[in-house]
C-alpha positions in Angstrom: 37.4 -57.7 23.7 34.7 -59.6 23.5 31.3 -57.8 21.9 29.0 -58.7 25.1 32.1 -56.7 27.4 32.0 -54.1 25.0 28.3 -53.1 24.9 28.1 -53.9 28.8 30.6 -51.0 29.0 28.7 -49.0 26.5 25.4 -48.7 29.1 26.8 -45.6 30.7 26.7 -43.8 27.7 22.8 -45.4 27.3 21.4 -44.1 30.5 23.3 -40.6 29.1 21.0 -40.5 26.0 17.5 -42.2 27.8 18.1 -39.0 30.0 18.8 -36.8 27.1 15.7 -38.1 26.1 13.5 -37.6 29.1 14.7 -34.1 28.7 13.9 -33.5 24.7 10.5 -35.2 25.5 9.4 -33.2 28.2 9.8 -29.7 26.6 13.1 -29.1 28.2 15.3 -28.9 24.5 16.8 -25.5 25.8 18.4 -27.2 29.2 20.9 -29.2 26.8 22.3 -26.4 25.7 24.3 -26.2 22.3 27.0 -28.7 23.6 24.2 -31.1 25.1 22.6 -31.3 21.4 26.1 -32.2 19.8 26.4 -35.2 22.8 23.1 -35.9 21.8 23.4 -36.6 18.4 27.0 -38.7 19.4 25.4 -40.9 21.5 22.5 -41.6 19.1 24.3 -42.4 16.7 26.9 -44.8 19.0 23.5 -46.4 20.3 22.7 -47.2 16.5 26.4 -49.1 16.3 25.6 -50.6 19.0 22.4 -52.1 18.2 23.7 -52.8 14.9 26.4 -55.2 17.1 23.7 -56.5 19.4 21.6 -57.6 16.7 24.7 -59.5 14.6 25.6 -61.3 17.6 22.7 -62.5 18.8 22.9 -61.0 22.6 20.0 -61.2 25.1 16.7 -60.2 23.5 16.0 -58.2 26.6 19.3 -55.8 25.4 18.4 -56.1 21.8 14.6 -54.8 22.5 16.2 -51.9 25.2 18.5 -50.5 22.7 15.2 -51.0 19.8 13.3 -48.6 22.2 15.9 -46.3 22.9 17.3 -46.0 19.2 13.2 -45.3 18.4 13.0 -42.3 21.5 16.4 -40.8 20.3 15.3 -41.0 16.7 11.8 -39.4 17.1 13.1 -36.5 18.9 16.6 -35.7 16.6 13.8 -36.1 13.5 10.8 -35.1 15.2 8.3 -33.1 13.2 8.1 -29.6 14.7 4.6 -28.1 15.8 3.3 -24.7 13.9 4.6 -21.8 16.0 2.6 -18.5 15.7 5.4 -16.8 17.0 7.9 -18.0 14.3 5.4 -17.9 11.4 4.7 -14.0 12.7 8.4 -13.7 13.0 8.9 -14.5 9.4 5.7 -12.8 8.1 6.2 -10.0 9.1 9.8 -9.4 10.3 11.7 -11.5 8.0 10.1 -11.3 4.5 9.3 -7.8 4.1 12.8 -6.7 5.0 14.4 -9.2 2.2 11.6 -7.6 -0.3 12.7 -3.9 0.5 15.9 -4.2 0.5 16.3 -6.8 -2.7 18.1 -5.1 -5.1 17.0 -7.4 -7.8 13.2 -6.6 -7.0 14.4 -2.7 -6.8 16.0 -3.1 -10.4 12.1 -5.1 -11.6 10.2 -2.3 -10.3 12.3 0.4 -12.1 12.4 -1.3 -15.0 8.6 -2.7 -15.2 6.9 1.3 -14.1 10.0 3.2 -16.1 8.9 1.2 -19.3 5.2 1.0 -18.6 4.7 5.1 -18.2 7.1 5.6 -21.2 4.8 2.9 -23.4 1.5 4.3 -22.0 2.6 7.7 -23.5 3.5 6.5 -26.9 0.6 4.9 -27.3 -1.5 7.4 -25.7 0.2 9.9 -28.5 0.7 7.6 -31.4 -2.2 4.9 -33.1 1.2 3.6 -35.0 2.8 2.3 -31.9 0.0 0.6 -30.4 -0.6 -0.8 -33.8 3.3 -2.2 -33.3 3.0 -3.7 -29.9 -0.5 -5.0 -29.3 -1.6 -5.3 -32.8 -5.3 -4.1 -34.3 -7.0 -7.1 -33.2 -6.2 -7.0 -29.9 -6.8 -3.3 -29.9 -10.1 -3.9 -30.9 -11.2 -6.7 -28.3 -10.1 -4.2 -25.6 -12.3 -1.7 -26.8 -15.3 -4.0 -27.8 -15.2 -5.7 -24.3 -15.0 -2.1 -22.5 -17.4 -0.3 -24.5 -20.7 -1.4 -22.0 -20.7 0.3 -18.6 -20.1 -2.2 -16.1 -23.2 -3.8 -14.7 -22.4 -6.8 -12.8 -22.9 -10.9 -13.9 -23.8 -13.8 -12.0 -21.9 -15.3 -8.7 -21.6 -18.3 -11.1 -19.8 -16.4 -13.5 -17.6 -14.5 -11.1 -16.6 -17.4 -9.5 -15.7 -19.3 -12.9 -13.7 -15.9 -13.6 -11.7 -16.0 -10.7 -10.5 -19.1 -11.2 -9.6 -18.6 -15.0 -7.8 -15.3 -13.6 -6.1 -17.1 -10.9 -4.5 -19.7 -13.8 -3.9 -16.6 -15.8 -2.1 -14.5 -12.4 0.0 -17.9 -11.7 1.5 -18.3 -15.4 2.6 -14.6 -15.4 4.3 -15.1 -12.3 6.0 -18.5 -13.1 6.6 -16.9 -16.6 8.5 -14.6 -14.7 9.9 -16.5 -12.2 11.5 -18.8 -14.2 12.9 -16.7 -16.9 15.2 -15.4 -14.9 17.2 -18.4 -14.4 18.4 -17.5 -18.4 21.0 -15.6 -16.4 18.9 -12.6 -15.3 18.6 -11.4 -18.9 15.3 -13.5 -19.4 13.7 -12.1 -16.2 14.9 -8.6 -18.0 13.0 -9.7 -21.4 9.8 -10.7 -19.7 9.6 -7.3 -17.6 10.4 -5.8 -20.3 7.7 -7.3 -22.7 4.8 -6.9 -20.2 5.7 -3.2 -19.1 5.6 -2.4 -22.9 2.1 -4.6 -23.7 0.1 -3.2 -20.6 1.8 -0.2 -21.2 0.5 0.0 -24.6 -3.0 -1.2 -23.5 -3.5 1.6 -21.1 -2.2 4.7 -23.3 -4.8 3.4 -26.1 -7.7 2.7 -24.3 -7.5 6.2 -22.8 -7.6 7.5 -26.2 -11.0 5.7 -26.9 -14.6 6.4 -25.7 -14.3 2.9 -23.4 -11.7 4.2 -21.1 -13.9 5.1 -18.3 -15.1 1.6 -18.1 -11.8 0.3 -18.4 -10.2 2.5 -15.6 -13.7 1.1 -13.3 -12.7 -2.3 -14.3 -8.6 -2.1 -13.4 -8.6 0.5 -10.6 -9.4 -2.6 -7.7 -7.1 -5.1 -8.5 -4.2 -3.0 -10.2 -2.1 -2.4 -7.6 -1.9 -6.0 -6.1 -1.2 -7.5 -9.7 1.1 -5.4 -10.8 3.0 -5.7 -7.9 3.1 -9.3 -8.0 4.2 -9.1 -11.7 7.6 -6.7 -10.0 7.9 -9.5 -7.6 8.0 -12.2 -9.5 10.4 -11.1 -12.0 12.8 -9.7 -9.2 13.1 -13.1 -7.8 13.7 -14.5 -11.3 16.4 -12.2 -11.7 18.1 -12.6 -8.7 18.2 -16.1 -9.4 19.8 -15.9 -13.0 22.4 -12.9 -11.7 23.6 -15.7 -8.9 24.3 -17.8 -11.9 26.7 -15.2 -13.8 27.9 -14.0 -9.9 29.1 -16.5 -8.1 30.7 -14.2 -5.5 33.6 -17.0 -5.6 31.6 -19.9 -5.0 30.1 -23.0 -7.1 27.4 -22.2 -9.5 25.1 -24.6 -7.5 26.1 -22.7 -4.0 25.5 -19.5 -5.4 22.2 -20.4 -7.1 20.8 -22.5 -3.7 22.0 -19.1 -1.5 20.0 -17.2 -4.3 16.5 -19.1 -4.0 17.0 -18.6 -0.4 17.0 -14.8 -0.6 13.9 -15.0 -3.3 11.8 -17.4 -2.4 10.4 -15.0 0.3 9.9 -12.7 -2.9 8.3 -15.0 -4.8 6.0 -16.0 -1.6 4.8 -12.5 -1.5 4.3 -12.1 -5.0 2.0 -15.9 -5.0 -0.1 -14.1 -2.8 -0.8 -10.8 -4.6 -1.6 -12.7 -7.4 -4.2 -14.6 -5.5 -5.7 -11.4 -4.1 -5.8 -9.5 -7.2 -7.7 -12.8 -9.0 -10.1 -12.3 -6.3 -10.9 -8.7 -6.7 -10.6 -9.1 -10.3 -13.2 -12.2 -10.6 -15.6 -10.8 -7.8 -15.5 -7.1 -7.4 -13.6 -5.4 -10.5 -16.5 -6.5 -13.2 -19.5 -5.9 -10.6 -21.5 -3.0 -9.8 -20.8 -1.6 -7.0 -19.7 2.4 -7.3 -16.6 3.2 -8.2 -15.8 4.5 -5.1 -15.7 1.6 -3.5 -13.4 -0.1 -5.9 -11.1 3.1 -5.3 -11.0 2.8 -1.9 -10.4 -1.0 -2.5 -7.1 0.5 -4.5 -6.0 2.6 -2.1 -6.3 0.8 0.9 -4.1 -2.1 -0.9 -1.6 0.2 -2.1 -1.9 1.3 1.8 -1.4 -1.9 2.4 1.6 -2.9 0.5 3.9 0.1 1.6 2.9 -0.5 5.3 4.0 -4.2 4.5 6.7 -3.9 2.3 8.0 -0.1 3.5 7.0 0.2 7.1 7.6 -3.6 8.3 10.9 -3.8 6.0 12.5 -1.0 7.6 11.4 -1.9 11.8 12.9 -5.2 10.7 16.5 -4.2 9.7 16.3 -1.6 12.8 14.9 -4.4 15.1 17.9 -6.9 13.7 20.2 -4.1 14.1 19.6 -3.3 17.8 
């Protein structure tokens, strides 16, 4: 059969797609149905062939620029770049992400870890000079209580600003620090946790041994809670990473770990955010002088925050999915 009989037998299945296409182009995606997509995405791609064929052989230039225009409308809506949707972007806000975060068992097994060693540290050091001495040396032990010693009085918007930014650097390479140790098959996201738990800790139980610690507890209580969450976070998506890597769950390494980052990316979403929050607070309202009860009530309505999030979405997310 000649090509020129075969593609003039092929324009039935052209006027199909130009009217799939009228459809997709109009809004009306959900009247095609799942089987209409599939036909869809045959005929564009028999509408390529034959344009491919058209073009070798040299057939009318009025069939050769048809089948350009319709290969163009079929390709723009099978590849089209989709719109931002408030609904989905709510949807996976607040539906989607804090459900994966409660019930992650790799960010269950970070928080344990991080607050089990941090309390157990902070009461070492709080009873013993020896210990801190051991894990944050005497140098560092007494920068922290040089830079507290002052009562907090406020500096410059300048200053503040130039702060934030230097804590926002410092928030991000915790996390990635984090983040990416776990991918040393969990046991470097273990190490990390591990290693700041023990340090800040450490720093807490000594400075409340020294004369500074009121001006230490004014400077931390704001932007503690969204920080050290974010540190949790972080390392649970690490981990979950490097345990996909030792189990597999009977697939390829590279399966398991791309399955993996999609579970903790949403983690690690949450936890880029908290970091950016607490740098905030940290560069703008933690060193300034407003009254401590504001910077309390700063803590408590993030922690207030985090459980609604985290706690409160999580769980009308599984029911809703359930129902």
């Amino acid at each position: 059969m000649k090509v020129a009989q075969l593609l003039e037998r092929r324009k039935v299945r052209w006027s199909e797609l130009e009217a799939m296409c009228r459809e997709l182009e109009n809004g009306h995606s959900r009247r095609l149905g799942a089987v209409g997509v599939l036909r869809f995405a045959s005929a564009y791609r028999s509408a390529c062939a034959d344009l491919a064929l058209a073009d070798a052989y040299q057939l009318p230039p009025h069939t050769v620029q048809y089948l350009h225009d319709l290969v163009g409308r079929a390709h723009n809506q099978l590849y089209r770049s989709r719109l931002f949707q408030w609904q989905t972007w709510a949807h996976e806000m607040f539906r989607r992400v804090p459900t994966m975060i409660l019930f992650d068992r790799a960010a269950w097994l970070a928080f344990v870890i991080f607050w089990g060693i941090f309390f157990a540290s902070m009461a070492l050091a709080y009873s013993s000079r020896e210990f801190s001495l051991e894990v944050i040396g005497e140098e560092a032990m007494e920068t922290y209580q040089r830079n507290f010693s002052q009562p907090i009085a406020g500096r410059s918007f300048e200053d503040s600003s130039m702060m934030g930014g230097f804590y926002v650097y410092n928030n991000a390479s915790i996390g990635l620090q984090c983040f990416a140790a776990g991918l040393l098959l969990g046991v470097g996201g273990l190490f990390i946790t591990v290693s700041n738990a023990l340090q800040l800790g450490a720093v807490f139980g000594f400075i409340f041994t020294t004369p500074s610690r009121g001006n230490f507890i004014e400077f931390v209580t704001a932007h503690g809670p969204f920080e050290l969450t974010a540190i949790v976070l972080s390392a649970g998506a690490g981990m979950r990473l490097g345990f996909a890597i030792v189990d597999t769950n009977g697939l390829s390494r590279m399966a398991s770990l791309r399955k993996a980052v999609d579970r903790a990316m949403p983690t690690a979403a949450a936890a880029v955010v908290l970091f950016f929050l607490a740098a905030v607070i940290e560069g703008f309202l933690s060193p300034s002088d407003a009254p401590y009860a504001v910077k309390a009530g700063v803590a408590m309505l993030s922690t207030a925050m985090l459980v609604f999030y985290i706690v409160v979405l999580g769980l009308r997310g599984r029911i809703v999915d359930a129902d």
